[in-house]
N, C-alpha and C positions, 0 to 999 in steps of 0.2 A: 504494500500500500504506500502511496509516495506521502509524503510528510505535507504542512502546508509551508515548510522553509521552499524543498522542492520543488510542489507542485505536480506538476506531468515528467513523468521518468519515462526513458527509453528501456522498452521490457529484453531488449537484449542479452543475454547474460553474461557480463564482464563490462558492458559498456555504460559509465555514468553518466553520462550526457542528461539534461533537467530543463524544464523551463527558468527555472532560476538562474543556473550558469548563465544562459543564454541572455536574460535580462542584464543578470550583473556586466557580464562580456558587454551592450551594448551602449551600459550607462560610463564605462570607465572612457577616457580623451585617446583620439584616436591617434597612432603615431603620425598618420603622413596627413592629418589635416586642425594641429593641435590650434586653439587650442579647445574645440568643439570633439562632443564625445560624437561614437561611433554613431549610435540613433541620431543623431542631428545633421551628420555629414552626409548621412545615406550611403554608409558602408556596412557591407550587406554582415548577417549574422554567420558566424561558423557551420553552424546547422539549424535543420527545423525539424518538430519535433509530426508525425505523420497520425492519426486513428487509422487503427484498423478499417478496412472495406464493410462495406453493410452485406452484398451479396454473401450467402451463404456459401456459396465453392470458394469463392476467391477469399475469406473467410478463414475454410479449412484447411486452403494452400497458407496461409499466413501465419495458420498458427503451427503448421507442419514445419516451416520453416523457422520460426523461432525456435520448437523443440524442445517447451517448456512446461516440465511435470506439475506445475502448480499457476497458469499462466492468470493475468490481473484480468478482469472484467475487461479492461479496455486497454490492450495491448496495442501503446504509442510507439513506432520507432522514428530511431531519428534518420537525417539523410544520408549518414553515415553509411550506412548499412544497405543501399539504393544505387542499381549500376550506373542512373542517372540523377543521381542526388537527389532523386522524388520520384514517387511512382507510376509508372507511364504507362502507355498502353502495352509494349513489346515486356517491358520489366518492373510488373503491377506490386514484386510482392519484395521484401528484403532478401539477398545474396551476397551480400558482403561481409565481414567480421561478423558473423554469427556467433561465437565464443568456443563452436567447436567443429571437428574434422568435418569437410563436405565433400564428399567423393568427386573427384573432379570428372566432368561427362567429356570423353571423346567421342567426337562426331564419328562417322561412319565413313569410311573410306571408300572411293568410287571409282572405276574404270581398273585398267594395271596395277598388277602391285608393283612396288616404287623398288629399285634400285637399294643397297642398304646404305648407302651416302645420301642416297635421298632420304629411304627412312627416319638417319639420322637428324637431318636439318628437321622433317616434317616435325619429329619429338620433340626438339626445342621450340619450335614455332607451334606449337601444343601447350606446350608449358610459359606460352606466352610471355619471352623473358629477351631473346637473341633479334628476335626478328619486329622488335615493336607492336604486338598484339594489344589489344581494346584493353585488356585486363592486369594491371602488373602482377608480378610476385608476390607484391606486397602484402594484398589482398588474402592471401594465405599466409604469408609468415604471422603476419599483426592479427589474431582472432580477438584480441581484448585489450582494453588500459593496463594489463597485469604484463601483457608478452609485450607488447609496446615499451612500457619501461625496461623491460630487460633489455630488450635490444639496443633501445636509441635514449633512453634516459626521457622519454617526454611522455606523457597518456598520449592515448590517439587522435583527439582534439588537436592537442598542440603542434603532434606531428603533423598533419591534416595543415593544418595556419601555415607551420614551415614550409612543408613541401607547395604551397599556392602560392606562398611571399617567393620564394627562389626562383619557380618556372617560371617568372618572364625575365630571369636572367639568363638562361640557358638559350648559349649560342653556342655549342659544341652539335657532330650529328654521329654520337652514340650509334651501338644498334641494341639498345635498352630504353626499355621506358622510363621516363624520368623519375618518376617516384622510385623505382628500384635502384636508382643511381644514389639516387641521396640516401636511401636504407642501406643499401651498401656499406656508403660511405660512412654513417653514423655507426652502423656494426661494427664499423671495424675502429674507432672512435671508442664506442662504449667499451666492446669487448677486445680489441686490441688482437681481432683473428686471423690468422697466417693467409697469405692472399691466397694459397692452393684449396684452404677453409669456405672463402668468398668465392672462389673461383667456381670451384661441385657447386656448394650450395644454390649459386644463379647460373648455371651451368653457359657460363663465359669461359676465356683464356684470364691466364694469370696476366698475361700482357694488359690486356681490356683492362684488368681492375686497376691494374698500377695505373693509369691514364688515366680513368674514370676519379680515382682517389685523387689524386693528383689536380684535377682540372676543379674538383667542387672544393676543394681546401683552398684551393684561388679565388675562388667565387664568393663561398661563406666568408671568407674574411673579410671582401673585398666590400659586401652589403649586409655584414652584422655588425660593425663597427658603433655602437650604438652606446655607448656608454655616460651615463651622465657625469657629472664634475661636479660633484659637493663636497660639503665635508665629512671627514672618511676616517676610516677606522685599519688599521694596515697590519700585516704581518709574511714574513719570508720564508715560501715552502724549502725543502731540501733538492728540491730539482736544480736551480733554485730561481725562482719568481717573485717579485712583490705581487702582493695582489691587498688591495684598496676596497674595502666594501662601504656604502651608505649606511647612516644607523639603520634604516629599515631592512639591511640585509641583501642588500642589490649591490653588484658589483660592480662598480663604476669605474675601475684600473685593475690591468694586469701586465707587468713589465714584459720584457723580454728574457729568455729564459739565457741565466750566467752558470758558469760552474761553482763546484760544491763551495769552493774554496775562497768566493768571494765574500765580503761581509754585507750584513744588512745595510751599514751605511752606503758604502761603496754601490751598492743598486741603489738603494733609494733617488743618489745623488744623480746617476749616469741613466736613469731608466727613461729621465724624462721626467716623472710621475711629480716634482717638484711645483713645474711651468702651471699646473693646470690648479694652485690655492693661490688664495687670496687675502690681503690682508683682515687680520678680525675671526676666522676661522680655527679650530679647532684640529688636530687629527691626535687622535688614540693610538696608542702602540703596545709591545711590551716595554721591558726594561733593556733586552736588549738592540734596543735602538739609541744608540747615541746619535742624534739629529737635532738636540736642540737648537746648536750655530746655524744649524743649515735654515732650522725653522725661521730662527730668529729673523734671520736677514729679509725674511720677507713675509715680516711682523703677522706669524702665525705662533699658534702656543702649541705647545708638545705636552697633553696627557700622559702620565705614568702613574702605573700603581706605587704606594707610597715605598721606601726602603726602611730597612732597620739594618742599624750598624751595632756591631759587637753583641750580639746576641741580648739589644736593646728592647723593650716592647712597643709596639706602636700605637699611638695615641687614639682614644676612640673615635676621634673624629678621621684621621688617617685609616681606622678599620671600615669605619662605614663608606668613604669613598673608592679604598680597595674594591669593597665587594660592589659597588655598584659599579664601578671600570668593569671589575671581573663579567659580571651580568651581561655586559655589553660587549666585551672582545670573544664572548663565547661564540656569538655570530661569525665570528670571523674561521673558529674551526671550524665550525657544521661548514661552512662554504667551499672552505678548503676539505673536508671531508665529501661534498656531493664534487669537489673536481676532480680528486681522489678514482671517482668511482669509474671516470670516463678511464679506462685501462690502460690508454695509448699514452698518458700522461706520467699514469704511476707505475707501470714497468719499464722494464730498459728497452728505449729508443734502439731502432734498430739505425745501421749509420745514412743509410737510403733516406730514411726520413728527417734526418738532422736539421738540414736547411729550411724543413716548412714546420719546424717546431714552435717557433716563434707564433705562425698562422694559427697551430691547434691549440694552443693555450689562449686564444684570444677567442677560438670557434665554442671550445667549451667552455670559458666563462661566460659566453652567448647562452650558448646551452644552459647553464644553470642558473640563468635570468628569466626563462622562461618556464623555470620547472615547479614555479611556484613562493610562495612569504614563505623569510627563514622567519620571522619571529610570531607569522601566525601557527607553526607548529606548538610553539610555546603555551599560547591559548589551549590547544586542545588536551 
């Protein structure tokens, strides 16, 4: 039963989609027409949410098709789930991410049988992946918001926004469809899987995938660059990165990646990440950030949790500003904990990839700006 926060739920099983999301998604400022929110600009919503058909057949095919042992009075899907985003006459009922296995229908093969080189080409152009077919891959890897995060770090929503925001930059001519290109590409991103891994699984050449990876890591960077400029809260992964987040948890810098052996200052200073405060401003660190000179110079103040010397106690008024620093630089692990999680980041770089590492640590702090509030988890 959907809640009245809710509203009308997508009866799908794995997929949250809500009239609610879709309200709130329309009422927040939209990026390319700020500072007017999304309803106002007449930018369209991510989905809509569909009622079941009244006919009785069309009915039974709907609810055969969702598959569901206890299904709601009124089984809404969203367009998620629709080979044309809405129910049409050729494709009335949901086929898309249904939340589980769907036997995939081979048509019926006509005239001669084919040569086994041709066989082979027909099988991939079957599997609608080599030769450009209506249907990506994707479509079956992503059944739910559960497999979607594991792959690419986003629900299906977000993927869904990314993959629309990207394709009208896509001036490359593949012989993949483009959602496959960017799933790919975020796989191996997320999980950090050997291109011979990518290669089976979309049944391409390992040549293809180096390309393909290669051309979107140019792309994503080139049009997520997105990052806002406030004042910030900082700390230095071991790769090693500064990375600058907003009190509300948004990432709004991430240097370029130096070796183990440089110091916090030493990046802080060379990174850039300096140019972009302003006098009157604030930024939070640890202790081991010796930057106050740098700050000073351009009359910004440097936060530190308070010190004790000689096995001194520190004053209650120095314990209460501790823990409220502490409270707030927590954001800053969970952040570097959800960049952690993209694999290609926190295992060793293989040396092929060295040169566009700089690109993926700016792709994935994209990525983890759209995966949701670090300090709304705190609420829950």
């Amino acid at each position: 039963m959907p809640s009245r926060k809710t509203g009308i739920v997508c009866a799908v099983r794995g997929c949250h989609n809500n009239w609610y999301k879709r309200k709130i998604y329309l009422e927040q400022e939209c990026f390319d027409h700020r500072p007017r929110t999304r309803a106002e600009c007449g930018c369209e919503a991510p989905y809509d949410l569909y009622p079941p058909p009244r006919n009785e057949e069309s009915l039974r095919l709907w609810l055969k098709a969702l598959n569901l042992k206890k299904p709601p009075k009124r089984p809404y899907v969203c367009s998620f789930h629709f080979v044309n985003k809405t129910p049409t006459e050729d494709h009335p009922i949901p086929e898309k991410w249904l939340g589980y296995d769907v036997p995939i229908k081979t048509p019926r093969r006509r005239g001669k049988r084919l040569a086994d080189t041709e066989e082979k080409v027909k099988d991939v152009c079957d599997r609608e992946t080599q030769c450009g077919g209506e249907e990506p891959l994707a479509h079956v890897i992503l059944k739910n918001d559960t497999s979607c995060v594991l792959y690419t770090g986003l629900s299906l929503s977000g993927f869904f926004d990314h993959v629309k925001y990207l394709e009208q930059f896509y001036k490359a001519n593949f012989q993949m469809h483009v959602m496959d290109q960017i799933l790919m590409t975020m796989m191996k991103l997320k999980l950090n899987l050997l291109q011979g891994d990518l290669a089976e699984c979309f049944a391409v050449s390992q040549g293809l995938v180096s390309r393909i990876f290669s051309y979107w890591i140019d792309t994503m960077e080139e049009h997520m660059d997105n990052f806002p400029k406030t004042t910030c809260i900082i700390d230095c992964n071991t790769l090693k990165y500064l990375v600058a987040i907003a009190p509300c948890g948004l990432v709004m810098f991430i240097s370029p990646a130096y070796g183990g052996r440089c110091s916090d200052k030493f990046i802080t200073q060379e990174s850039g990440f300096l140019e972009y405060l302003r006098p009157g401003e604030e930024v939070m660190a640890d202790r081991g950030f010796t930057i106050r000179d740098l700050l000073f110079e351009r009359r910004v103040n440097l936060v530190l949790p308070a010190f004790t010397h000689k096995g001194g106690q520190m004053s209650d008024e120095d314990v209460t500003a501790t823990r409220r620093i502490a409270n707030v630089r927590i954001h800053v692990e969970r952040v570097i904990r959800r960049l952690k999680v993209f694999k290609i980041i926190s295992q060793t770089v293989p040396i092929n990839l060295a040169h566009k590492m700089d690109k993926i640590l700016r792709i994935c702090a994209a990525l983890v700006n759209m995966q949701g509030e670090i300090i709304h988890e705190d609420a829950d």
